[in-house]
Each structure stands twice: as C-alpha cells, then as structure tokens.
NUSE-265618 format. One line per 5 residues: number of its first residue (from 1); their letters; for each residue x, y, z of C-alpha. Coordinates in steps of 0.05 Angstrom, whole numbers. Each point is the difference from the previous one (the first is absolute). Layout:
<recs>
NUM	A	X/Y/Z; ...
</recs>
This chain:
<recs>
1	XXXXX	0/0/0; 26/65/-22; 7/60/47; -58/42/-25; -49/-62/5
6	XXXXX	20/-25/72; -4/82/25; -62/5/-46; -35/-59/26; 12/15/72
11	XXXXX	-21/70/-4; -75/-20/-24; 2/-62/55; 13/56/49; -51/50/-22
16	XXXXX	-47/-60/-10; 11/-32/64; -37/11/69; 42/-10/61; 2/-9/66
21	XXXXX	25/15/68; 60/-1/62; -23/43/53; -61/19/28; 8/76/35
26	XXXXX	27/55/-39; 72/-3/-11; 52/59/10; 55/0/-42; 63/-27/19
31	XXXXX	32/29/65; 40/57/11; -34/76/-38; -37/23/-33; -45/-42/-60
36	XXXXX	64/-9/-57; 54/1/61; -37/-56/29; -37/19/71; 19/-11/70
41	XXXXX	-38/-70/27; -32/48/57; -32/35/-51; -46/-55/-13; -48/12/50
46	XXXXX	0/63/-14; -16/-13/-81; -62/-42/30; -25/54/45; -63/39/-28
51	XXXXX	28/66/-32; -5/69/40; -54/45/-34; 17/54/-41; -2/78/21
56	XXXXX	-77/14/-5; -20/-74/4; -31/-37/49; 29/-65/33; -53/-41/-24
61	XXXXX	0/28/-78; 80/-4/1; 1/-71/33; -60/-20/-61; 58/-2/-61
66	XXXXX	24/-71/-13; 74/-11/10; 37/-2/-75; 9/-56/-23; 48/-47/24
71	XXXXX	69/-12/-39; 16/-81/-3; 70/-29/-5; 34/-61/15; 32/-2/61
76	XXXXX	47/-52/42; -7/27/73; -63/27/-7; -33/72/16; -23/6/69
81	XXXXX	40/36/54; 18/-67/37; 20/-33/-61; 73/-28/23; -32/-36/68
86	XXXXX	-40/-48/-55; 56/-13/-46; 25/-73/23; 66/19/-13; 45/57/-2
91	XXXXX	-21/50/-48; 38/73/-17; -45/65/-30; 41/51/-18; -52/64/-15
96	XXXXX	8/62/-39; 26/44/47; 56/-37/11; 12/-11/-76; -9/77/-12
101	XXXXX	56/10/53; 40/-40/-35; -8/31/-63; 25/-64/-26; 41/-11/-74
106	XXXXX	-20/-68/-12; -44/-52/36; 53/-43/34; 16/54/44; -80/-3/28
111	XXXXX	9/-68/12; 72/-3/34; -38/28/64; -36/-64/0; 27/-53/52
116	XXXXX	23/-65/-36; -2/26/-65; 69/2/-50; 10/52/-60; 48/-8/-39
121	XXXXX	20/54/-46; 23/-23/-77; 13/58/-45; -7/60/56; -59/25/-43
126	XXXXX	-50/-38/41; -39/-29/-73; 2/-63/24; -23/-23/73; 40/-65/31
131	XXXXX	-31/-9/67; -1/-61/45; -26/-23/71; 36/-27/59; 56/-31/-41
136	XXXXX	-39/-17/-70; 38/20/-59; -6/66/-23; 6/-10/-77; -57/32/-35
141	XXXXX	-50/2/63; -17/-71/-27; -8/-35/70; -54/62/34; -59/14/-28
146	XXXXX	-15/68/-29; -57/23/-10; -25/71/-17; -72/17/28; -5/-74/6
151	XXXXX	16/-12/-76; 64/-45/-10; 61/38/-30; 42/-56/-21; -2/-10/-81
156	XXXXX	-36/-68/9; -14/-17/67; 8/-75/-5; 47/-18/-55; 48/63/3
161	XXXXX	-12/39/68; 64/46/-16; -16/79/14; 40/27/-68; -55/56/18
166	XXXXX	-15/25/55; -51/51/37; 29/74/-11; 8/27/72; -46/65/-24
171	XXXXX	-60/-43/-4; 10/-20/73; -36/24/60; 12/-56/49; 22/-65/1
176	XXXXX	-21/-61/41; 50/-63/4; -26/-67/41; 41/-52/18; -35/-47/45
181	XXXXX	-51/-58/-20; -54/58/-25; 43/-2/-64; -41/-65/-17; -61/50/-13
186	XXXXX	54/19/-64; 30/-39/-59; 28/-34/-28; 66/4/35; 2/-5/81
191	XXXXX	59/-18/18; 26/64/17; -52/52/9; -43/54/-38; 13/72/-14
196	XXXXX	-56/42/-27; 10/72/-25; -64/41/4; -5/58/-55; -36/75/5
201	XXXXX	-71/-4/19; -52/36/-35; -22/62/50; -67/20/22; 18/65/-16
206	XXXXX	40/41/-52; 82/-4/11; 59/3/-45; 72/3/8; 66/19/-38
211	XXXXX	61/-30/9; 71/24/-35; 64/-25/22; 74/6/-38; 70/-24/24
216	XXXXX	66/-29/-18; 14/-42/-66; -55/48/-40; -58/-38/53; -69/27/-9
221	XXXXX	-66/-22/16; -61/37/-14; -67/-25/37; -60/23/5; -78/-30/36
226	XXXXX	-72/22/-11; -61/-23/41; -64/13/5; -82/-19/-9; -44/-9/-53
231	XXXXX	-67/-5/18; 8/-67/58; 66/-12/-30; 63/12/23; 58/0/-50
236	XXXXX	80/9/7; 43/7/-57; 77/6/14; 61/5/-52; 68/-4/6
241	XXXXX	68/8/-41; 73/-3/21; 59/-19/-31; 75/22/2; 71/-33/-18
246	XXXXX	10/-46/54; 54/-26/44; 54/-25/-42; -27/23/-63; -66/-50/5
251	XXXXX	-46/56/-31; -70/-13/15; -74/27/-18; -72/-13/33; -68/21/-11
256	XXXXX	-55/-26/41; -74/10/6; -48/-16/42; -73/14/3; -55/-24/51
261	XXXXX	-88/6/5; -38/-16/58; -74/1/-11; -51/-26/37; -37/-67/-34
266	XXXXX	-66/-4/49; -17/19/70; 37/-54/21; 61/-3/-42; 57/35/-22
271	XXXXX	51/-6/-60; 79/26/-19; 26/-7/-64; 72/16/-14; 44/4/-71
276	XXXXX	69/4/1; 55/11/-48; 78/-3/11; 45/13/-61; 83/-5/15
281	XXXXX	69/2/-25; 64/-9/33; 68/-27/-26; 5/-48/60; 43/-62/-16
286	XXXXX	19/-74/21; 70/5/-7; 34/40/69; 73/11/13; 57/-48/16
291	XXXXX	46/1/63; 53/43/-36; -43/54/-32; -44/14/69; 65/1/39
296	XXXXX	28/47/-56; -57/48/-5; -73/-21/41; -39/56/-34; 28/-28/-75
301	XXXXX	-60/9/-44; -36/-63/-30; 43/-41/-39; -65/-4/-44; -21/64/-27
306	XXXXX	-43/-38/-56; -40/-38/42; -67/20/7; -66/-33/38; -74/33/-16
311	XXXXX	-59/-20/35; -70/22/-14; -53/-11/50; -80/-2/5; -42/-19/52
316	XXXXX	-83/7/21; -43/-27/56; -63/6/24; -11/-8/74; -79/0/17
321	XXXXX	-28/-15/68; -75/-13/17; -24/-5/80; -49/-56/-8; -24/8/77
326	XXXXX	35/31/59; 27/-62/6; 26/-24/-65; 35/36/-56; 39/-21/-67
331	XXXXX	46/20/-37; 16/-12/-76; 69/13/-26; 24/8/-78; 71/10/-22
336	XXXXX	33/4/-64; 83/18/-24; 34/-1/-57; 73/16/9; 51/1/-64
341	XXXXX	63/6/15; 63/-4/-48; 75/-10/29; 61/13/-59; 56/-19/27
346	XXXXX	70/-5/-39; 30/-64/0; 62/-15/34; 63/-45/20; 30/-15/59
351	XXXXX	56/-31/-29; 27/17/-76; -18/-54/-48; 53/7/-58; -60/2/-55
356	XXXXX	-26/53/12; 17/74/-10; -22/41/67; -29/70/-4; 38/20/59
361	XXXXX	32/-27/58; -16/23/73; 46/-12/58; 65/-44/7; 10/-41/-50
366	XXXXX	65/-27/34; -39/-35/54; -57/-58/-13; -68/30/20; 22/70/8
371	XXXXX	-22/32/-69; -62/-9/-39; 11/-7/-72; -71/31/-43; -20/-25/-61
376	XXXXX	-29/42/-60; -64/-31/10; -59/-2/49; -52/-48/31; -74/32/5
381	XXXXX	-36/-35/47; -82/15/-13; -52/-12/47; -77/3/1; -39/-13/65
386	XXXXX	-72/5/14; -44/-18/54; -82/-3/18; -20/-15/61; -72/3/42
391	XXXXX	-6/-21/69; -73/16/39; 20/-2/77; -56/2/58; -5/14/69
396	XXXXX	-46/-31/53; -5/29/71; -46/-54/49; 4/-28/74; -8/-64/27
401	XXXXX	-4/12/85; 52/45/20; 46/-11/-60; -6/53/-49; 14/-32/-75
406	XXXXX	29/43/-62; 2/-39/-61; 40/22/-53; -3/-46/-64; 15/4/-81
411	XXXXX	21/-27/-53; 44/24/-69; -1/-16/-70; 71/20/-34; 29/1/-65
416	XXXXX	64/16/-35; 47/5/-57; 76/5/-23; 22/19/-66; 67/-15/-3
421	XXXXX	53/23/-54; 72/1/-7; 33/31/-67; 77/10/-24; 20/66/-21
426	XXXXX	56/6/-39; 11/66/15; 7/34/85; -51/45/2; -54/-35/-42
431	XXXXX	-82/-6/17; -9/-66/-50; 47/-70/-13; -12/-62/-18; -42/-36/31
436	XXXXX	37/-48/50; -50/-32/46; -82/8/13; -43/-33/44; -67/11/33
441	XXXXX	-15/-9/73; -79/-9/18; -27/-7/77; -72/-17/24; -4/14/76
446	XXXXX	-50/-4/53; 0/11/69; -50/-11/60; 18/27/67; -55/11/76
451	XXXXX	26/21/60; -35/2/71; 22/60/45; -31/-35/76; -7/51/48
456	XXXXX	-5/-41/62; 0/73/37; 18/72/-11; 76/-18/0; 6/-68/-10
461	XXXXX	-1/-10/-84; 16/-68/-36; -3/-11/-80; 7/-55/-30; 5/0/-80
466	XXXXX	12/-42/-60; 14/7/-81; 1/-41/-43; 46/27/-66; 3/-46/-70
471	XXXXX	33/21/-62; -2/-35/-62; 56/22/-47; 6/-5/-76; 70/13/-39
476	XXXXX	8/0/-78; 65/10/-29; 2/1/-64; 67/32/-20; 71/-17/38
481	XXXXX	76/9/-10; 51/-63/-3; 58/1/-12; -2/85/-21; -47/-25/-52
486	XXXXX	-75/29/1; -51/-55/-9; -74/-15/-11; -29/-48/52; -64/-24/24
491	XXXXX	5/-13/68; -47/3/56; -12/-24/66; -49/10/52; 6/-5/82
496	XXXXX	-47/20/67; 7/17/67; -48/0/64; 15/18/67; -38/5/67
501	XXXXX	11/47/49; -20/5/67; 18/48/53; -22/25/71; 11/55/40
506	XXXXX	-10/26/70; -8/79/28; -10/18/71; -10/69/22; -23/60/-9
511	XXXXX	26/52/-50; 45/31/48; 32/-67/16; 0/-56/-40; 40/-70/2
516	XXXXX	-10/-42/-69; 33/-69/-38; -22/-46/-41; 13/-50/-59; -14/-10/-66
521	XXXXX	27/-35/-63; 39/43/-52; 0/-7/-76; 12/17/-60; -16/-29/-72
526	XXXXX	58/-39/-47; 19/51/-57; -26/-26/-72; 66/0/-30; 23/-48/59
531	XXXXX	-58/-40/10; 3/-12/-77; 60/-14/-47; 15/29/-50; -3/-66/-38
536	XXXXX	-75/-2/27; 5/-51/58; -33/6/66; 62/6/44; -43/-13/73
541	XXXXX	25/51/23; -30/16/72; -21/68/20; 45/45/53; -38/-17/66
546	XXXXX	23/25/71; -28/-9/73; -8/69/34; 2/13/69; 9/69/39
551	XXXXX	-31/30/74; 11/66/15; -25/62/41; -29/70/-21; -12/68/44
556	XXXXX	-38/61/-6; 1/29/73; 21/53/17; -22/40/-55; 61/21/-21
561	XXXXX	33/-65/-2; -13/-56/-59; 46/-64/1; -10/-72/-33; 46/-64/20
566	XXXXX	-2/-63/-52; 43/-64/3; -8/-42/-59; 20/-68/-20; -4/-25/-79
571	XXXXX	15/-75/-28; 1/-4/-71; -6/-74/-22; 31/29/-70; 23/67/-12
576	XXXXX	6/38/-59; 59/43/-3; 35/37/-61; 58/-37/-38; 70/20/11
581	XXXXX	68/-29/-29; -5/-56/48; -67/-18/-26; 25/6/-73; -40/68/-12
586	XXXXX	5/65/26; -79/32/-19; -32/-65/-5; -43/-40/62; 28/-69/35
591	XXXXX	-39/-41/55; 40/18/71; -25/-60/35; -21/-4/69; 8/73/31
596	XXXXX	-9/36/69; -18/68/12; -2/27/77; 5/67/33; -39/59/33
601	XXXXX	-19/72/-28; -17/55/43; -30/76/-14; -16/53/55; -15/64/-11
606	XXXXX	1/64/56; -43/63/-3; 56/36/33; -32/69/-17; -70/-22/28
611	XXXXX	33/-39/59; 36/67/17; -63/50/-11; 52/31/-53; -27/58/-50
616	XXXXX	16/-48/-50; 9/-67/-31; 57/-48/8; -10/-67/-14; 56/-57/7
621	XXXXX	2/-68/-31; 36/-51/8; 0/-73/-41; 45/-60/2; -3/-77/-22
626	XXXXX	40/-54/15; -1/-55/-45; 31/-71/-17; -20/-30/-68; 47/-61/-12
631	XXXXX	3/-69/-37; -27/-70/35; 38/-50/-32; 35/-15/-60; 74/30/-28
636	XXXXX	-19/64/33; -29/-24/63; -2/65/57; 29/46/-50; -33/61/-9
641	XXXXX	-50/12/-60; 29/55/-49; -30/66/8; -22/-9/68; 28/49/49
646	XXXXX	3/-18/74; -19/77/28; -34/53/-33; -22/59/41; -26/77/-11
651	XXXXX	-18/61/39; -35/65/-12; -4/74/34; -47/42/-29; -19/69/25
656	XXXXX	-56/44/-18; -29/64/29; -69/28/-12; 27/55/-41; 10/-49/-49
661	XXXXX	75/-12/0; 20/-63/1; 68/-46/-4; 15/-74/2; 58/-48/-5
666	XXXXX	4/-71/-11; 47/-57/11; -2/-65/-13; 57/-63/0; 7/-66/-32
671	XXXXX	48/-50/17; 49/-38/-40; -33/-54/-57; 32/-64/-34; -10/0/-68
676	XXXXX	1/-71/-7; -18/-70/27; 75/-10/28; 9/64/33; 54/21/-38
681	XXXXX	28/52/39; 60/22/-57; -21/43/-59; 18/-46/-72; 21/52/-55
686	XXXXX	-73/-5/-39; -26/31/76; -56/-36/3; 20/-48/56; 28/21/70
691	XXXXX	-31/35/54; -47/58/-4; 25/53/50; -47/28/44; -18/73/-13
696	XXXXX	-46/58/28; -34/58/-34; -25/66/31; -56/44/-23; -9/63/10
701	XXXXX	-61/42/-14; -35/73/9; -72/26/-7; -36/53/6; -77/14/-11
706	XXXXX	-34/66/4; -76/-15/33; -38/53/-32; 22/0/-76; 21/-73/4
711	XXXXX	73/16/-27; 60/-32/16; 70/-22/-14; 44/-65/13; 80/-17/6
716	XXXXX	19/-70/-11; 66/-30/9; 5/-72/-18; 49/-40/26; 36/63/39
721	XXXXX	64/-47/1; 17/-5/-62; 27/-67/18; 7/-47/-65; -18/-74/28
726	XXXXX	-6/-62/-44; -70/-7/-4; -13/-66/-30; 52/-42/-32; -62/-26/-49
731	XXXXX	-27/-5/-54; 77/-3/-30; 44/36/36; 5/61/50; -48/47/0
736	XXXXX	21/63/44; -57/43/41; 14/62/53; 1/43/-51; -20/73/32
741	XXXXX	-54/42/-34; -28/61/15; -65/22/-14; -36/71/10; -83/5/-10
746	XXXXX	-69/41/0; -62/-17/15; -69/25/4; -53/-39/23; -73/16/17
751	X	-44/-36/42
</recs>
C-alpha cells in the first residue's frame, strides 16, 4: 500500500468512526501551567469547581454555562491529582514548567532528569534519541516503549521498533515515563518500561505564542503556536523550523507541524484529532573516528561530508471517549504513520584492498585499523514504513463488599509494513543506484490486555494485570546480493509469535506516603528480519522475555519536599543486545543469553524557597541510579553488558523571582561503559572497542518574562564545559559530544 492510500484510508476511518472513552470526570491538562504548559495537578479540583459569575451576573446564571468541552488524550499515569499513589510501580511526570525552565535543545535532556533512564548522545545534534532503562541497551530506544500521546513512535512497532525519528522536543509539554508492572496496560514491548510525550492541548480560550532563538554554528529555530475555539471546538496549530551547521560540520534542517481539534461528539462524549508532519535533513553518518584521529583532534569534522539521511514523517489519530454511565466509560483509539526515511552513506574500507582505487584516505595508513579508506561510490539504503492501528479500551468502576473494583480492559488490532531498498551508486553524492537488495516486511498484530485495580481500603491498592501480545510476520525478498552480484529471487518465509503476560502490583498509602513493588513479565516481539531468513525459513526464534521485579517508596509531605526510592531486579531469559566485533558485527543485533539487571534509583526534590518563606523560588533536585546489568552464563558470564553504565546521576538549581527573572543550571554524570561483551578496557585503533569514559555535562540557562505584555528573553549555554567526551564508540567508530553552544532567544507569548 502506497503512502497516499494508507494516510487516505485512515483519514476517512477516522472521520467515519465513533469512539469511545478513558475517564469519566473532566480532565485538566497535564500538570504543571497553564492549558499548552501543561497545568499544575492541584489545579484539578479547581478546573471541576463551578465557575465564579461574571461582573453583573448572578451566581446561579454564571454557574448555568456548561464546562467546554473536554480535551481527550492518551495517557500512562493518568489525570487525577493522586495519580502516582495508583501506579503499581514507580512512575516519573516531568510537567511543563519544569520543561520551560529548562528551555531544553533536544529531548534527551528532558528525560536525563528521569531516575533510571540512559541518553546517549550520537551526533551532538540530538536527531536521533538512544535511550535505555536500568541497564537496557540504548541503541535506537529499541528496548522502551515510546509513545507520543499514546501513539507508538517507533517505525514499525513490532518488526522494526528502532526510533530513526523521533518526537521534536517543541511539541512537548510533559512527559510521563512508567516503569513498574502498569507498563503491561502498553505494547508491545514491556520489558523495560513506557515513556509517553504529551503534545500542546487545544485551549478553551484564545492563546498564541512566538518563539525565536539563534546561536553558534549559524543555529536558528523559529517557532510559533496558535489556539483557540470554534464554535465547541477547541483547535491548536503549532509550527516550527530550525536548522544550522552542526557540530562537526553535520549540517542539519527540520520542519515540523503539528495541528490538533477537540470537539465535542454528544453529551456524553468527547473527541481529539491530531495531524502531524516532520520533514528533516542532516548529514549524520555511520562511520566515526578512529583512536588516532580523536586523540589528534576530538572536534575533527565528519570524515563523511557526503553522507546524508532524510526522513519524512506523518502521523493522525483520533482519540474519542463516550461516558456510558457514571460508572463505565470507553475509549476507542485510531492511529496511523508513515515514516520514509532515506540514509546515503559512502562506502568505505577499513583496510586497502589492492583493486580498488580510493577517493581518499582518512587517518594513518601506517597502522591496521587506524585510517578509513572511501570509495568513489555509495550505498543508499531506502526505507518505507507504515502502520494502522485501532484499539477500543473500557473502563468499569463496581464493588463487591468493601472492595472497590476498577476494571480496565481492551484489546488492539495492528498492522504494518517495510519497504525495503538498497541501491549502488556509482558516484558519492548520488540519490539513485542500482538496485542491490529489496524485500517487504508485513505484520498482523493483536493485542488483549484487563487489569483490576482492588482497593481493599483507602490506602491499601493491589492490581493484578495480564496481556496477551501475538504477531504474525510475513517477509518477501525478492532481490539479494551474492557474491557482489545483484540477483532476482523469490523467496519468502513466514513466522509468529504469542506471548502472555501477567503482572501484579501492590500500593499502600496515601499520596503523601506511599510504599509500592510488584512483578510482572517483560517482553518484547522477535524482529521480522530475525525471526525470518532471508532465504525464507522460520528461524524459531523466541521473543526477548524478562521477569520484572522492583519495591520502592514515594513522599509528598511536607509540602515542599517530593522524593521517590525504587530497587529493581530484571532476569532476561535471552537478551537482545547490539553486535560488536566480538559478535562479528558492529550495528547489527546478537542474542546475549541469560542476563541480570539489579540496582536502585532515587529522585527528591526540595522547595527550598517555600520551605524558607523566601520572596522567591528555588527549587533543588537531585537524581541518582545505581545499576548492575551483567551476563548469566556463557563466554561472558558476570561481565558487564556494553553500554550499560553502573552510576548515572543529575541535579538541578533553578531560581525564579516574581518579577519574572529567572536562572537555572543543570548537571548531570554518567559513569564509565564497555563497549563490548569482553570488557575490553584498551582502545583498538578502529576505536570502537575499549572503554567508554565517563563524562558530565552542565547546562546553563536564563529567562526572563514580562507579565503584562507577555515578552521575554532566554540565554542558553549547552554543555558550559566544553568538555569533548567519547560519546558512543557505535555505530562505527567514535562519535565525540560536549560540544558547547550558545544560544540567545525572544519570545512572546499570550495567554
């Protein structure tokens, strides 16, 4: 199915389709300001409260006018102010006012100030997110799932859940990350946790905002929001462009747009509909330096000016709810992406073959694996993904005696596609080839999922859950290379997958104090090009299954005091890790075997100013994990997995006074990595085996905001250091990050 169909098709089953309903009460948007910075939680009791009348209006005429209409999105902690006490697990929200402090760059600096979570930077530019969880590799965010207003991100879910796009940190107003057995409610893969980004809202009333912002390396980013109503609709339409050249010469591009409705659908339900659009360019490469060129010169630009990756994005939902009693509500979900994305990359050597005539040499050719030898010709690696999705969800609240029951069951339909082409240029900085391999990928999913939240008394919660995932996978290929000879074949193959898991967790407390654990069973589907060969046979492969455990503690009391406490354990029966040289491939996946993951995270945050009865704001945070992520048997049996660092930690200060002024500065630290199943510790020449050194990065950034006219300006200073680190010795090679950059804004918002 072509683009245009699968968009076309899903936009009539949207606008054709009645749906249903998650929550009951009217919902504020997502905590921490006001409607697109995502509201403070205390504020929901206020949204609910009747409205004061207007001047000249009596109580009861002003306390007549319905509510507006309710805005519905897909959340994973949920909406009311005690949320966290009924998450059986831990669960982190970072809300927009700590986001707009931030003033972050890209999104992995929002989520390295969440507890247990790994970012790991790959060309400095932030394009591409690599996260992981409590030890899980970081490569492509493949292991967590993402999600964006509850829509998956990854370019196909089941068969290829690698995050070559990600969700542009303008579009987000809060995010939500759950790591305990309430992931089950979320899928397909579990065996880490979920990590939701929630987008602008549309407002209840009209608001707009203009963002500019310039810096170092010709950055600029343009950005600009409009909200407002239409009748019972509320609509929000934002924009945004930036581009600049880059650190180390990896010039880059992005345009994004995003555009919500929220309309009411009967007295008793509600419906959002969102369209997106992400368009990008960058030069971003494979190939990173050797040992000899980073020692020479860290901040060397890319070895690969020609390279070039583009990825084109579009995505639409429909998110209706209808309140079928006070007691009962569903909720119908609908979800459709296409994502193209095209990677040119010119081909290389790592050792000089004497047929063929190089265009250049980089590096030390005196020394084996210390120079990369390019060829006059380039690989284009094409890819086509789309994926259609519905999933209807409902909610039952009912008690038997004393034990109030909440019911929460559903069930998912899923569907996707990979195009697949690989062509030969015979020239560097060529768009078409020959065509060396093509093959089609095809996935029919479905899902069914319930989960019982107990509530034996006010503060004594226990869920138990269950889902039940099955994939059934499809791969044609019908051309192939042998031998450097392109070739017509006919060969397909065909392989499934199903998977129960079940899961319970316990909460007792209150919201000011709350003690939590539980257990549930982790996974995550076989990718079609494993599961299948690419001769067509089945090759049994089993999915990626784990056995989750964690307890923990949370506080809210004093006021001015938050804190959470988690210990975790993880068993992987068989891990999926990325290839290195010991594996025989260095971008490629490998089973790990048997693997252990154990530690504890820990967040607390202090109201310092409030504690104090200061004329102002300061807030201190402070976040740190601990955790052990080795190898249970086998060759490698108690080494360490690669990319799993034993300590990560980060801190904040912000400041802010009511005049608007405001400062902040943030810190965070990650340990030392092995980039390989040995634990090499030495550096080889090629630099992509040895130890990863560990490295921090300060932030630095200033704001101001004028309360009347809605003005303001912004400072940023991004990694203040200026400390080059080896970021990542993958995909091939060192890639460098620390790279300072300055940045100096307006803005002018209205609310």
């Amino acid at each position: 199915m072509r683009p245009r169909t699968l968009l076309g098709s899903f936009l009539l089953l949207a606008c054709a389709t009645p749906a249903f309903a998650d929550e009951a009460k009217p919902a504020p948007p997502a905590p921490d300001a006001p409607p697109n910075e995502a509201p403070a939680k205390a504020d929901a009791a206020k949204d609910a409260a009747p409205a004061p009348p207007k001047e000249g209006e009596t109580a009861a005429e002003g306390q007549a006018k319905p509510p507006p209409p309710e805005v519905i999105e897909v959340s994973v902690l949920g909406r009311s102010d005690d949320a966290l006490q009924k998450v059986p697990g831990s669960g982190t929200l970072i809300g927009a006012k700590e986001i707009r402090r931030a003033m972050p760059a890209e999104t992995g600096e929002i989520l390295r100030r969440v507890p247990g979570l790994v970012v790991r930077p790959e060309e400095g530019l932030g394009l591409r997110l690599n996260v992981g969880m409590r030890g899980l590799d970081p490569t492509r965010s493949r292991q967590v799932l993402i999600l964006e207003d509850g829509m998956p991100v990854a370019i196909n879910p089941y068969g290829e859940p690698d995050l070559y796009y990600s969700t542009p940190v303008e579009r987000i107003r809060a995010v939500e990350v759950v790591k305990g057995s309430g992931s089950i409610l979320f899928g397909p893969q579990t065996i880490g946790g979920v990590v939701n980004f929630l987008t602008a809202l549309p407002p209840d009333k009209p608001e707009w905002s203009l963002e500019a912002q310039a810096g170092q390396r010709n950055y600029f980013k343009l950005s600009g929001l409009y909200g407002g109503t239409a009748g019972d609709a509320r609509y929000v339409l934002q924009l945004t462009r930036k581009q600049g050249d880059g650190f180390r010469g990896i010039e880059f591009h992005a345009t994004d747009f995003l555009g919500k409705i929220a309309f009411p659908t009967s007295p008793r339900g509600e419906a959002t509909f969102k369209i997106a659009v992400y368009d990008e360019f960058s030069r971003s490469t494979y190939v990173g330096l050797t040992r000899r060129m980073f020692e020479l010169d860290p901040r060397m630009p890319s070895i690969a000016p020609h390279d070039g990756f583009n990825v084109r994005r579009y995505d639409a939902s429909l998110t209706h709810e209808y309140r079928i009693s006070e007691a009962t509500r569903l909720r119908t979900f609908i979800y459709g992406y296409i994502t193209d994305r095209v990677w040119r990359r010119q081909n290389y050597d790592r050792e000089a073959r004497p047929d063929v005539t190089y265009e250049r040499v980089v590096g030390d050719s005196s020394v084996s694996g210390a120079a990369i030898y390019f060829r006059n010709t380039s690989m284009v690696r094409d890819r086509e993904y789309e994926v259609l999705g519905i999933e209807p969800r409902v909610e039952h609240r009912f008690e038997t005696g004393r034990v109030r029951h909440t019911i929460t069951a559903g069930m998912r339909g899923h569907i996707e596609t990979a195009d697949r082409k690989q062509f030969q240029g015979d020239i560097i900085d060529t768009g078409a080839g020959n065509v060396q391999d093509r093959e089609h990928h095809r996935t029919f999913a479905f899902a069914a999922y319930a989960q019982d939240r107990l509530a034996f008394r006010d503060d004594l919660l226990v869920t138990p859950g269950v889902r039940v995932e099955y994939a059934a996978n499809l791969r044609n290929v019908d051309r192939t290379s042998e031998s450097g000879t392109a070739k017509d074949v006919n060969n397909r193959g065909t392989s499934d997958s199903v998977a129960v898991m079940p899961g319970i967790g316990m909460v007792y407390g209150t919201p000011k104090l709350n003690f939590f654990g539980g257990v549930h069973v982790g996974y995550a589907p076989p990718r079609v090009s494993a599961a299948i060969s690419p001769g067509g046979q089945d090759t049994q492969l089993d999915a990626e299954e784990s056995t989750n455990y964690e307890i923990g503690m949370r506080l809210a009391r004093p006021k001015w005091i938050r804190a959470e406490v988690t210990g975790f354990v993880m068993s992987f029966r068989n891990q999926i890790v990325t290839g290195t040289e010991a594996s025989g491939s260095q971008s490629e996946l490998a089973n790990g075997g048997r693997t252990l993951h154990r530690g504890v995270e820990a967040q607390v945050t202090f109201g310092v100013g409030q504690a104090l009865h200061l004329p102002l704001t300061v807030d201190v945070t402070g976040r740190y994990t601990f955790s052990v992520a080795t190898f249970r048997g086998g060759p490698f049996d108690g080494n360490r997995l690669p990319y799993a660092p034993l300590h990560t930690a980060s801190a904040t200060l912000d400041v802010e006074h009511r005049i608007g002024i405001g400062a902040q500065v943030a810190w965070s630290y990650l340990s030392d990595q092995f980039a390989d199943e040995y634990n090499t510790v030495l550096v080889d020449p090629t630099g992509r085996l040895g130890l990863v050194p560990s490295y921090h990065l300060v932030d630095v950034a200033l704001r101001y905001r004028h309360a009347k006219t809605g003005l303001g300006a912004l400072l940023t200073m991004k990694n203040a250091l200026d400390q080059v680190f080896v970021a990542t010795r993958l995909p091939d090679g060192i890639q460098t990050g620390g790279f300072r950059q300055i940045n100096v804004g307006l803005r002018w918002d209205h609310r």
